[in-house]
C-alpha positions as CSV (number, residue, x, y, z in Angstrom):
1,X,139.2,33.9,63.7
2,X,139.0,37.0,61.1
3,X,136.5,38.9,59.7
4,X,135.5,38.3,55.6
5,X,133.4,40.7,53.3
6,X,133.1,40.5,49.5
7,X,131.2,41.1,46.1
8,X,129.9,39.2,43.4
9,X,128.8,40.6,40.6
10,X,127.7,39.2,37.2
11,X,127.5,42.9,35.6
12,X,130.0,44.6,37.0
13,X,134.6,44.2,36.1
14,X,135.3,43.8,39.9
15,X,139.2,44.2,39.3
16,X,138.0,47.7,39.0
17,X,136.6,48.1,41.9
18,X,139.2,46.5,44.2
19,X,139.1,49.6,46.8
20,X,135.1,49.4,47.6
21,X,136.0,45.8,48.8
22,X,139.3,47.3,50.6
23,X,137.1,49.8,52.3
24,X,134.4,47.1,53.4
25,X,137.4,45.2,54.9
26,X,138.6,48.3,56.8
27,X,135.4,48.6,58.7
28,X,135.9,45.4,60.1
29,X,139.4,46.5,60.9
30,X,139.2,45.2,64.8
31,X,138.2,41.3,63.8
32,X,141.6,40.9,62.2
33,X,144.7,43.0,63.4
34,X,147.1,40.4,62.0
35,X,147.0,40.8,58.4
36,X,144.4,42.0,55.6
37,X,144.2,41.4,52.0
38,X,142.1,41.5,48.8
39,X,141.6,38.8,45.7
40,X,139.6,40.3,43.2
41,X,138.9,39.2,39.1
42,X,136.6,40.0,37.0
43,X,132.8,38.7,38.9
44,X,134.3,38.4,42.2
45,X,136.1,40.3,45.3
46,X,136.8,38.7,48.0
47,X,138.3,40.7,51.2
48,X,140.0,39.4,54.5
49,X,140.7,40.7,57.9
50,X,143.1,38.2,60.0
51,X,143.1,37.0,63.5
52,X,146.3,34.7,63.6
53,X,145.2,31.8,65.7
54,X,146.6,28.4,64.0
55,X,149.4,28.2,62.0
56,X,150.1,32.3,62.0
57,X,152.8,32.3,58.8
58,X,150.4,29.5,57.0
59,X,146.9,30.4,57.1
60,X,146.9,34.2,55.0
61,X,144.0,34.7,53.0
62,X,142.5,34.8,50.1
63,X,143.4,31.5,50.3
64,X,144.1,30.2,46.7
65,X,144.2,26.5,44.9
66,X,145.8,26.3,41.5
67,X,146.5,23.9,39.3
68,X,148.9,24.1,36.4
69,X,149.3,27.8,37.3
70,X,145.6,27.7,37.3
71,X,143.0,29.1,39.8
72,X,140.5,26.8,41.0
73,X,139.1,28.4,43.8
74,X,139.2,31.0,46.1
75,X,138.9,31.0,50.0
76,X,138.1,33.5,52.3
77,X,137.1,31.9,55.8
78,X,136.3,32.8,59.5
79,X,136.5,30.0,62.5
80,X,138.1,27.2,63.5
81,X,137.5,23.6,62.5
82,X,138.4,21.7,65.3
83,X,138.5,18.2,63.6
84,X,140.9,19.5,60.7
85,X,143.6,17.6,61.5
86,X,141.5,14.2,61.1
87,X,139.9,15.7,57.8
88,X,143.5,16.7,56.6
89,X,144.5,12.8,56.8
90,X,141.4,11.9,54.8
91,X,141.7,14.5,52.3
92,X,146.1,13.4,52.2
93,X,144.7,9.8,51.7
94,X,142.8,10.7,48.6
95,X,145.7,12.6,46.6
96,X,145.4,16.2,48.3
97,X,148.8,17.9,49.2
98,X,149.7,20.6,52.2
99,X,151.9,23.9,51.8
100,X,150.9,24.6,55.6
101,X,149.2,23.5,58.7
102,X,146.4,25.6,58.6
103,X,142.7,24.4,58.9
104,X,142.2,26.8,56.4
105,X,143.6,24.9,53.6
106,X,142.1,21.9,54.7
107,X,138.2,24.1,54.0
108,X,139.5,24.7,50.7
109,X,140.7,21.0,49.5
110,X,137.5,19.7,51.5
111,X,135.8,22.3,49.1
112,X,137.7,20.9,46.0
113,X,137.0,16.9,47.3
114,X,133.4,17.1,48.7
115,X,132.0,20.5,47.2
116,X,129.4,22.4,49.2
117,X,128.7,19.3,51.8
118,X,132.2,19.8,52.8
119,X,130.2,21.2,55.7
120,X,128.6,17.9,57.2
121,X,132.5,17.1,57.9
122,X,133.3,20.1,60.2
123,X,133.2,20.1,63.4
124,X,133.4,23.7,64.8
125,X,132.5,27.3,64.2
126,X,132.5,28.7,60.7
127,X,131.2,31.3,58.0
128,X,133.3,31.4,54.4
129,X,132.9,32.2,51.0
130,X,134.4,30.2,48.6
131,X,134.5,30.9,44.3
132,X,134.8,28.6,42.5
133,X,136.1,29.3,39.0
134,X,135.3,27.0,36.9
135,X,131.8,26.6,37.9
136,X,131.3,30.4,38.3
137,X,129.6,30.5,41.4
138,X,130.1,31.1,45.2
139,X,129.6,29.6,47.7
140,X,128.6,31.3,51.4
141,X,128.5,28.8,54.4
142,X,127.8,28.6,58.0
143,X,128.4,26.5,60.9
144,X,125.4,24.5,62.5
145,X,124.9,26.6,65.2
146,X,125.5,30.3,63.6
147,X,128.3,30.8,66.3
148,X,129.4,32.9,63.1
149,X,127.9,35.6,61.4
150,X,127.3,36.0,57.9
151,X,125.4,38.7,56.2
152,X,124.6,39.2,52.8
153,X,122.7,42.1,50.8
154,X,121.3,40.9,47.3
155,X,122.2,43.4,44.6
156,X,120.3,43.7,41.0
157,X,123.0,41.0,39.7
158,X,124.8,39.2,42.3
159,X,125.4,39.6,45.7
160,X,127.7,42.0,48.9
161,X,128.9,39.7,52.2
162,X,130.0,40.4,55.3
163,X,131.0,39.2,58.6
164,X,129.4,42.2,60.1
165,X,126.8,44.6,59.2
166,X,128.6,47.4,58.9
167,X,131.1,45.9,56.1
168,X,128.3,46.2,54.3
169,X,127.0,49.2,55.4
170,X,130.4,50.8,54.0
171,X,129.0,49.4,50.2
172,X,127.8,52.3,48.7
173,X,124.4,50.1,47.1
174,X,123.7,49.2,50.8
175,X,121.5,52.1,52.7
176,X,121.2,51.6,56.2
177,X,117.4,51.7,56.2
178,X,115.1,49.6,58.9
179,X,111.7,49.5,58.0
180,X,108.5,48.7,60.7
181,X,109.3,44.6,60.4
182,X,112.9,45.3,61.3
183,X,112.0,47.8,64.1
184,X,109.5,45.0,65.5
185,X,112.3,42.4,65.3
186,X,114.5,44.5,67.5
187,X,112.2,45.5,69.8
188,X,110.6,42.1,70.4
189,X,114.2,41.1,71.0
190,X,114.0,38.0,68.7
191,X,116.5,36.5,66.0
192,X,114.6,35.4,63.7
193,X,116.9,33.2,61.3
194,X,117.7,35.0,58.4
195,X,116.7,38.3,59.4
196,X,119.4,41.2,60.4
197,X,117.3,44.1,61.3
198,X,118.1,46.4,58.6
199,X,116.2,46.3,54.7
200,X,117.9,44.7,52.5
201,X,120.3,42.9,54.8
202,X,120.0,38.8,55.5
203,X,122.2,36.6,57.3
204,X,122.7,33.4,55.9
205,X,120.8,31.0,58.5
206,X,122.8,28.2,60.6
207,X,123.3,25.2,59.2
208,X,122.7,26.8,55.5
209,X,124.8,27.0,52.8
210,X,124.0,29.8,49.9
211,X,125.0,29.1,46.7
212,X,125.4,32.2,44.3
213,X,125.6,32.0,39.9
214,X,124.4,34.7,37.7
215,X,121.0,34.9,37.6
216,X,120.0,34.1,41.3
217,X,121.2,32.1,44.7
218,X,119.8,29.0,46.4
219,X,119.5,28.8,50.1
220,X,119.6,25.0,51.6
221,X,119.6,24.1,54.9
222,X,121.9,20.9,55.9
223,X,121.8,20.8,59.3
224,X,118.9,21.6,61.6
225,X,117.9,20.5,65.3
226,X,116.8,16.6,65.1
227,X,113.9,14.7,67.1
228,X,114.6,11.6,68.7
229,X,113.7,9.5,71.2
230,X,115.9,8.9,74.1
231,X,116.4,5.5,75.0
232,X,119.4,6.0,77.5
233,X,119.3,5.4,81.5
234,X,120.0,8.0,83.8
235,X,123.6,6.7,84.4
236,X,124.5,6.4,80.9
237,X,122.9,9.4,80.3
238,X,124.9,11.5,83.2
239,X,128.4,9.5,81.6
240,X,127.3,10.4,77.6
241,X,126.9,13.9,78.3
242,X,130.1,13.8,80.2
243,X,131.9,12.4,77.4
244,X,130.7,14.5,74.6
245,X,131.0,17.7,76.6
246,X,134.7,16.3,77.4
247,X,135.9,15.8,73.8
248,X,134.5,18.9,73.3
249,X,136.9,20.6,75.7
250,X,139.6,18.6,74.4
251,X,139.1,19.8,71.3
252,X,138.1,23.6,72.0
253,X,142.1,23.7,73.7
254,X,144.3,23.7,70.5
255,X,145.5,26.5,69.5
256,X,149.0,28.1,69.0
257,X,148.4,31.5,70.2
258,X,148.0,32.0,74.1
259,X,144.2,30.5,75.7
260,X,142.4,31.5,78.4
261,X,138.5,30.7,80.0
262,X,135.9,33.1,80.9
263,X,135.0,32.2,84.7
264,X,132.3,32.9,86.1
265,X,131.5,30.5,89.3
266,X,128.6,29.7,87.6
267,X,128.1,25.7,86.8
268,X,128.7,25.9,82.9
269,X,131.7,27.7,82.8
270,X,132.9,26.3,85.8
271,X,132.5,22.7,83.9
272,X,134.9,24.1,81.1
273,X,137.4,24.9,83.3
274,X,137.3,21.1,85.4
275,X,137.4,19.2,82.3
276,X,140.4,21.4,80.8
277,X,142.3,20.2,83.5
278,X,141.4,16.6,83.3
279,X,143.5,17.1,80.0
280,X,146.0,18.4,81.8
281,X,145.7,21.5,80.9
282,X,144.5,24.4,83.3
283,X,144.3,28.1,81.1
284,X,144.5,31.3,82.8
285,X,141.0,32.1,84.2
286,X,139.1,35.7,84.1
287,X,136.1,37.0,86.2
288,X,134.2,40.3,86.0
289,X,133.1,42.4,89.2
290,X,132.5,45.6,90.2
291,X,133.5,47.7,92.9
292,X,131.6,47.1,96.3
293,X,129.5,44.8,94.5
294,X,129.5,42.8,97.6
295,X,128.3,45.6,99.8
296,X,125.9,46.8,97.7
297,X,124.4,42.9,95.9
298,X,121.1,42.7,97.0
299,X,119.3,39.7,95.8
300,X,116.4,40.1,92.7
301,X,114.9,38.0,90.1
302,X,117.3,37.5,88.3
303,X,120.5,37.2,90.6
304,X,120.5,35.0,93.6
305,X,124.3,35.5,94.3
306,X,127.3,37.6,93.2
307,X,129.7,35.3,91.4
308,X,133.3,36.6,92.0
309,X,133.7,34.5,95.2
310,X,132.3,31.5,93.2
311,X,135.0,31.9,90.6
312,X,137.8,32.7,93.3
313,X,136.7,28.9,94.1
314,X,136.6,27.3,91.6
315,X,140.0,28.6,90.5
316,X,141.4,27.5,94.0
317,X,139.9,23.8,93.5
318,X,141.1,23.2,89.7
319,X,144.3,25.3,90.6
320,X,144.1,28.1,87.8
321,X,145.9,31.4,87.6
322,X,142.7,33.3,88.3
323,X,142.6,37.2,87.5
324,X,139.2,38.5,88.8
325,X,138.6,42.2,86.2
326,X,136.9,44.5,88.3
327,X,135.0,47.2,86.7
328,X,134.2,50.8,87.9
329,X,130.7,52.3,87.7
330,X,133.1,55.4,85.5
331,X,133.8,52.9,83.4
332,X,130.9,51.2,83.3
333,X,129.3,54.8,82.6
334,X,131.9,56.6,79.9
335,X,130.3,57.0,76.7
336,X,133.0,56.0,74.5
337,X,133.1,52.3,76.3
338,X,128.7,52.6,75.4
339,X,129.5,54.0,71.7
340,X,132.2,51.4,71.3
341,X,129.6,47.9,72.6
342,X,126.5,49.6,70.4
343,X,129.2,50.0,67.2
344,X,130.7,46.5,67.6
345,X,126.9,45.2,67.2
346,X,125.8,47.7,64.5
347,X,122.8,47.4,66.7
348,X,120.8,48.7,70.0
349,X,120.2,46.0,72.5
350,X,118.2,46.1,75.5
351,X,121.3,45.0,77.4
352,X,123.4,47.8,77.2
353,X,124.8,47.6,81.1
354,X,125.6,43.5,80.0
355,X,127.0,44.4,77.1
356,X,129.4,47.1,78.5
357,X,130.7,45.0,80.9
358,X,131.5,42.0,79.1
359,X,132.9,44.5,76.5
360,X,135.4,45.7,79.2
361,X,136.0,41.8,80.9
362,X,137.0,41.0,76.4
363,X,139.2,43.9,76.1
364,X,141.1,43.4,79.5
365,X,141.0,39.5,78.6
366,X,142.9,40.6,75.0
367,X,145.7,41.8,77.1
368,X,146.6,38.3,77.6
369,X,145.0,35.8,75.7
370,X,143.8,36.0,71.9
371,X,141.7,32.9,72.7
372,X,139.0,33.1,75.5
373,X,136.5,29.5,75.9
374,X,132.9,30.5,77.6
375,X,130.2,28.6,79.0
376,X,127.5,29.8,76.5
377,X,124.7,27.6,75.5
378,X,124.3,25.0,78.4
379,X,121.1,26.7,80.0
380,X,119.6,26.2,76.6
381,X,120.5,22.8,76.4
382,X,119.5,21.7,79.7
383,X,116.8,24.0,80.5
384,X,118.8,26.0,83.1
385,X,116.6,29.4,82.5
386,X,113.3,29.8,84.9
387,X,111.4,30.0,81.4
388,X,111.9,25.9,81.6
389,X,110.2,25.5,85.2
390,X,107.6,28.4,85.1
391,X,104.5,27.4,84.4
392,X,103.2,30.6,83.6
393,X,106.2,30.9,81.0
394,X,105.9,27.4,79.7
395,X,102.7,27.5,78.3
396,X,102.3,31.6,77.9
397,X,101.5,30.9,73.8
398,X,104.5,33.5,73.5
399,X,108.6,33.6,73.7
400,X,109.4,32.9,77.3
401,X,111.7,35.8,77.1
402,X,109.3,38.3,75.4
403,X,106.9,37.0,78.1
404,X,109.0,38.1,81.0
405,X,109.8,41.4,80.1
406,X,113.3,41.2,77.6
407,X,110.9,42.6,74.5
408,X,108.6,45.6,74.2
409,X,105.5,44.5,76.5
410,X,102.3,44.3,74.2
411,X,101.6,48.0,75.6
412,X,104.9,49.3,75.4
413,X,107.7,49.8,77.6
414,X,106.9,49.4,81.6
415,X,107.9,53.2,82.0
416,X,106.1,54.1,78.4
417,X,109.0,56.3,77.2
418,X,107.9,54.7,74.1
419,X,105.5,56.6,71.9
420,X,102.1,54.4,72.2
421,X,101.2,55.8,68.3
422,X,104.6,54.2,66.9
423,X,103.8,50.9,68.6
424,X,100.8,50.6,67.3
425,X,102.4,51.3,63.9
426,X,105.2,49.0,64.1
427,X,102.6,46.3,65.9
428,X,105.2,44.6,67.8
429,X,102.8,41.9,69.5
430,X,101.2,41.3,66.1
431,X,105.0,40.5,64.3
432,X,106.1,38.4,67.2
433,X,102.8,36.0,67.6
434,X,103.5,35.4,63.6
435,X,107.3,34.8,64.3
436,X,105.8,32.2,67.1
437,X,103.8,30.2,64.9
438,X,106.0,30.1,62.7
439,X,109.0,28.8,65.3
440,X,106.5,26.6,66.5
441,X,105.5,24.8,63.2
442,X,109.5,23.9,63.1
443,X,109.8,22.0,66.3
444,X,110.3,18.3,65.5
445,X,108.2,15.7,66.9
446,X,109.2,12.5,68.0
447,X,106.7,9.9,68.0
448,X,105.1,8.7,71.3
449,X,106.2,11.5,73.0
450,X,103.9,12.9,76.1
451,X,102.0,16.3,75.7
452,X,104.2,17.9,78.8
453,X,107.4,16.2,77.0
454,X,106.5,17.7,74.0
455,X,105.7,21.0,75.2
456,X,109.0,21.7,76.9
457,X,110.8,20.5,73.5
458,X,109.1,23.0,71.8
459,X,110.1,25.9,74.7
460,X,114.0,24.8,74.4
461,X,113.6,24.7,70.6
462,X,112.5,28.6,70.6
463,X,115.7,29.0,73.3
464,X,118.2,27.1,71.0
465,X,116.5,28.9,67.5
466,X,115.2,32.4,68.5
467,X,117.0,33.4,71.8
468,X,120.7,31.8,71.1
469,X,121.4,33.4,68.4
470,X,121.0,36.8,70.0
471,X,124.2,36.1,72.6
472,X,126.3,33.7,69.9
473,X,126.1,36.9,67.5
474,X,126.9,39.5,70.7
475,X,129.6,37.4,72.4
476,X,131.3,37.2,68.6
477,X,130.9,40.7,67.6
478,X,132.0,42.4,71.2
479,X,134.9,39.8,71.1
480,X,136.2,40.4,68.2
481,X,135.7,44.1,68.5
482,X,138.5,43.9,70.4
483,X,140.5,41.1,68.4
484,X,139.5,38.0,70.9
485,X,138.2,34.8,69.4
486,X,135.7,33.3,71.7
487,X,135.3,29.1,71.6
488,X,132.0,27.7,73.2
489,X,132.2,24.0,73.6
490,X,128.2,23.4,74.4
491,X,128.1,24.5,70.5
492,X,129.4,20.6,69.5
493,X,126.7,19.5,67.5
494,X,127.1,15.9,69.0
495,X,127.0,17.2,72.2
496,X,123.8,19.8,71.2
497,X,121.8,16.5,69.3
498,X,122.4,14.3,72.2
499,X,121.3,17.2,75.3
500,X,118.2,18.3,73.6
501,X,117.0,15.4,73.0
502,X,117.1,14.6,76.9
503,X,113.2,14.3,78.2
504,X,112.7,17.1,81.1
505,X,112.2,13.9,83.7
506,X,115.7,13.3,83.3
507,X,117.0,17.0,82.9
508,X,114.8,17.9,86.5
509,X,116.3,14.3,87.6
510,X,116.0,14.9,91.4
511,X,114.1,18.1,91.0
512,X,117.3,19.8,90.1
513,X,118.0,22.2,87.2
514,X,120.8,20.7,84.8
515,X,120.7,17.1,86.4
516,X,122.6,15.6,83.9
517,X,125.3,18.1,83.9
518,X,125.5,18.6,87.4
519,X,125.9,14.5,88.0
520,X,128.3,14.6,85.2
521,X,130.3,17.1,87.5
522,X,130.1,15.4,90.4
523,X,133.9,15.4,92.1
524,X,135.2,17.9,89.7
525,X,133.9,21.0,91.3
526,X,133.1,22.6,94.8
527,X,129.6,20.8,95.9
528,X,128.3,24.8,96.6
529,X,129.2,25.7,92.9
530,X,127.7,22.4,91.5
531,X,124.6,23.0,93.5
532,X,124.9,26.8,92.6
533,X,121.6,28.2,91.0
534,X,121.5,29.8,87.7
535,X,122.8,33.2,88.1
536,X,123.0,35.3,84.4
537,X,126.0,37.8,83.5
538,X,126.0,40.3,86.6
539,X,125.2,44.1,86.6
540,X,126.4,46.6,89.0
541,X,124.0,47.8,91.5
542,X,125.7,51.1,92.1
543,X,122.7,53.8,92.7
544,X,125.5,55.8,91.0
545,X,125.1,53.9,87.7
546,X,121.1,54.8,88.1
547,X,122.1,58.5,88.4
548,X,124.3,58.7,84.7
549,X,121.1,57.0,83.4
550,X,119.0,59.7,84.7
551,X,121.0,62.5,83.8
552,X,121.7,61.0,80.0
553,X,117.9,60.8,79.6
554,X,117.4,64.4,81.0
555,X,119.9,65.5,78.3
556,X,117.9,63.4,75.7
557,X,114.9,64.7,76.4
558,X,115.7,68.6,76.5
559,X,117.7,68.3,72.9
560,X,115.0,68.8,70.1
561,X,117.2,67.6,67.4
562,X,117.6,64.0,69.4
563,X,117.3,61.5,66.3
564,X,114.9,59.3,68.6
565,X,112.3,62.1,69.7
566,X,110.3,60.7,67.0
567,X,109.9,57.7,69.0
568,X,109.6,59.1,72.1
569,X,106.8,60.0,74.5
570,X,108.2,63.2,76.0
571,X,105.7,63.6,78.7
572,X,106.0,59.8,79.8
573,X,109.8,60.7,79.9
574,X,109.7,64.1,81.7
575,X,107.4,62.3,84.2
576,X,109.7,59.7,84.8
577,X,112.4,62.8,85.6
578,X,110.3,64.6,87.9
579,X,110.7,61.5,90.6
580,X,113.9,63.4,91.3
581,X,116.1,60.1,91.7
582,X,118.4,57.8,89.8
583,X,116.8,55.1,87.6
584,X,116.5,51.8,89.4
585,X,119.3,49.5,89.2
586,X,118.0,46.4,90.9
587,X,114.9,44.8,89.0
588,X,114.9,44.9,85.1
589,X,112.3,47.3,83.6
590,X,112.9,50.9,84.2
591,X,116.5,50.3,83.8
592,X,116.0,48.4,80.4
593,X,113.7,51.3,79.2
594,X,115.7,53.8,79.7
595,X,119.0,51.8,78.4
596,X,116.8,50.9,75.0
597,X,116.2,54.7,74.5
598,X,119.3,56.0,75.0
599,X,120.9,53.4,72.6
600,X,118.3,53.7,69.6
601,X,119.3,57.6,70.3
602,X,122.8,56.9,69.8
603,X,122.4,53.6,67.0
604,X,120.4,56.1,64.9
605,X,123.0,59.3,64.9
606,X,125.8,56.7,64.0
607,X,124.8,54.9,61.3
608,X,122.3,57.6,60.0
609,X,119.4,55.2,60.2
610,X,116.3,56.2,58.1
611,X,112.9,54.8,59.8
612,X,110.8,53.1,56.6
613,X,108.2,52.9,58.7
């Protein structure tokens, strides 16, 4: 796992120009604290930031192929292939030699046998750049499911990359400008593929190669979500998704660099653990908490149970080395912990509290493991979110999520610290019904399918397309932040093909969330954790959290050079102080408001953001 950033340029002598790459590199400094290097001739300048995981002393990059003192290509790659060693036969079989054991230099000979569908042979996480030199062109790809980023900015001849926003960001023909459709994308709290937020800044979509010559780049999908009818049983239903998510396991647990899992008593994670022991292996297991959480948990929407005694458990039953991380509200609540999860995403999120504390569970994780496995992904899959069995949510004609409250309401924030005139500008409803129709139009059909069937394909497609992306891109970027690769083994694509394509009847088999996975289970966990409700990442409920938010706000609010006064409605905000008490920390609105102002405030003094709007 590393961290890539580079330049083509088609105008430009780039061995001139060696130290603008170096310095995009450098801002990416924490996703590779192994090694870092730069390749550069004359159109191209590729950077590297390295993350030893597999074959440390092998796998430095640029990675080069030569032949008859020759360059071929170039290499410069970020992931994990899991299948490489299998690939690496094929590839031996049909003339191809090995200087190390890397998977990286089995990309770059796949590269050199099968050219840009070298892809549909991976199996794992990825995002590279490959130049080739006798063709003159590059070549930017990513994995299936985007568990890797990859950004891009399109320059008047050629093309700037990054594995973060902010590598790009340090270019100076980048200008870290967000006009209104940007501003709508964040606050609607969608990932629309392709888009990053900021003008003039892409990702390259999952499952998409780019390919880049001079005078333009093609974008091709190769890889998308399939439709297809399920003809399996329950039982050989329950025993496929077993299998898959098995191999998968198996799979995710090679590495030569110390492994741990990410616990959190919750069924999907708790799966990951099981079935690592079935292979007879059983990593060190970590759990956030906070301090008197257990006093203080009350029960909301969202959380029906606190899950450090679940993960104490399950560690028991499988028979880990279990180190719960407990976190203090002071942590929690110190600025430079806030400045650091806002910086590692180059954005604001409405899930600052979330994204604090799994920035702090990461960084105490790195301590003792560079590898960290999560559950990730299985609630999409098997419709574990309350989206899948709400009816109002269901059929809402919106994003489930957006409906319940994780976006900008249609009127604005529940507290309206936002000002009503720049909503109406930015017309966040309007830009989210278009992105809608849009995700809708995608969702494959399968023929003979029943309307209700249908309909709840279509509300796990917008989950697996619009909502995914959104934690795939936070759990890499906070990870890495901190120099942690984290593995997600729902991410499979076998295993992803096969589970979404599972009718509801069988996923509510027994009027149960996640019947299949839960029956696949069966004797490998606790019954109360298999039975265990979906429960998302905890918060603290420490009235003492509320009070920092409260007091941060007031502070906002009475500076007159604040960068996000503009956005503001003062009086909505000085109204909201007068109650005299700390903001709310059970429920999801208040607290979410006044989290989303407090980060655009400090997301738009970082990175000097200018509002296009």
């Amino acid at each position: 796992m590393c961290g890539v950033a580079g330049w083509i340029d088609f105008e430009r002598d780039l061995t001139e120009h060696g130290s603008t790459v170096r310095t995009m590199v450098a801002a990416m400094a924490n996703r590779g604290p192994d090694a870092e290097a730069v390749w550069a001739d004359r159109r191209v300048a590729l950077g590297f930031r390295r993350l030893a995981v597999i074959d440390p002393p092998g796998g430095r990059q640029p990675m080069t192929a030569e032949r008859d003192g020759t360059v071929r290509a170039v290499l410069a790659y970020n992931g994990e292939i899991y299948n490489f060693r299998a690939l690496r036969g094929q590839l031996a079989a049909r003339g191809h030699t090995f200087r190390t054991s890397s998977d990286t230099e089995v990309v770059l000979a796949a590269y050199l046998e099968w050219g840009e569908h070298c892809v549909d042979r991976f199996d794992g996480m990825f995002a590279f750049a490959v130049w080739d030199t006798g063709r003159q062109e590059l070549l930017l790809a990513r994995d299936r499911l985007g568990v890797k980023p990859l950004y891009y900015a399109p320059t008047r001849r050629g093309l700037l990359f990054g594995s973060e926003v902010k590598a790009l960001l340090a270019h100076p023909l980048v200008d870290s400008a967000v006009d209104s459709e940007g501003l709508a994308e964040l606050l609607s709290y969608l990932a629309t593929p392709g888009h990053a937020i900021y003008s003039g800044i892409r990702q390259v979509p999952a499952g998409h190669v780019l390919t880049v010559r001079d005078g333009g780049f093609r974008e091709r999908a190769y890889w998308s979500l399939p439709g297809r009818a399920h003809t399996d049983d329950w039982p050989t239903t329950v025993e496929t998704v077993r299998g898959l998510l098995s191999d998968s396991v198996a799979s995710h647990l090679v590495a030569d660099v110390p492994l741990c899992t990410l616990l959190s008593g919750g069924l999907d994670s708790s799966a990951i653990v099981a079935l690592a022991a079935r292979h007879g292996q059983r990593p060190r297991t970590f759990a956030v908490d906070f301090e008197g959480h257990a006093e203080r948990f009350r029960q909301d929407f969202w959380h029906h149970s606190p899950d450090a005694p679940h993960a104490a458990e399950v560690a028991a039953f499988v028979g880990t080395d279990h180190e719960p991380v407990v976190l203090r509200t002071e942590d929690l609540a110190d600025p430079v912990v806030g400045h650091a999860a806002m910086t590692a995403q180059d954005l604001p999120r409405p899930t600052p509290d979330m994204d604090r504390s799994l920035y702090l569970l990461l960084r105490a994780v790195r301590q003792h493991s560079t590898v960290a496995l999560m559950g990730e992904v299985a609630d999409e899959l098997f419709g574990g979110y309350r989206s899948f069995s709400d009816e109002n949510l269901v059929d809402s004609g919106n994003f489930p999520w957006v409906t319940m409250g994780f976006g900008v309401a249609p009127h604005g924030m529940s507290t309206g610290l936002l000002d009503r005139s720049l909503l109406e500008k930015v017309d966040v409803p309007g830009y989210s019904a278009d992105r809608y129709a849009e995700a809708v139009r995608e969702v494959p059909e399968v023929p003979g399918e029943d309307a209700r069937e249908a309909l709840l394909r279509r509300v796990g497609y917008l989950h697996m397309t619009r909502w995914l992306p959104l934690l795939l891109t936070r759990n890499d970027h906070l990870s890495m932040s901190v120099g942690l690769e984290v593995r997600v083994p729902y991410c499979d694509h076998r295993l992803v093909e096969y589970a979404f394509n599972i009718p509801w009847r069988l996923k509510r088999y027994g009027g149960e969330e996640k019947s299949p996975l839960r029956a696949a289970l069966a004797g490998l966990l606790p019954e109360r954790v298999l039975r265990r409700p979906k429960s998302p990442f905890p918060i603290t409920q420490d009235p003492g959290y509320g009070q920092v938010l409260r007091d941060r706000l007031a502070e906002l609010v009475a500076d007159p050079h604040s960068p996000v006064r503009p956005l503001l409605d003062v009086p909505a905000a000085r109204r909201l102080l007068a109650e005299g008490r700390p903001v709310r920390t059970t429920g999801w609105g208040e607290r979410r408001d006044v989290e989303m102002v407090l980060q655009l405030d400090a997301w738009l003094r970082h990175y000097h953001v200018r509002l296009a709007l």
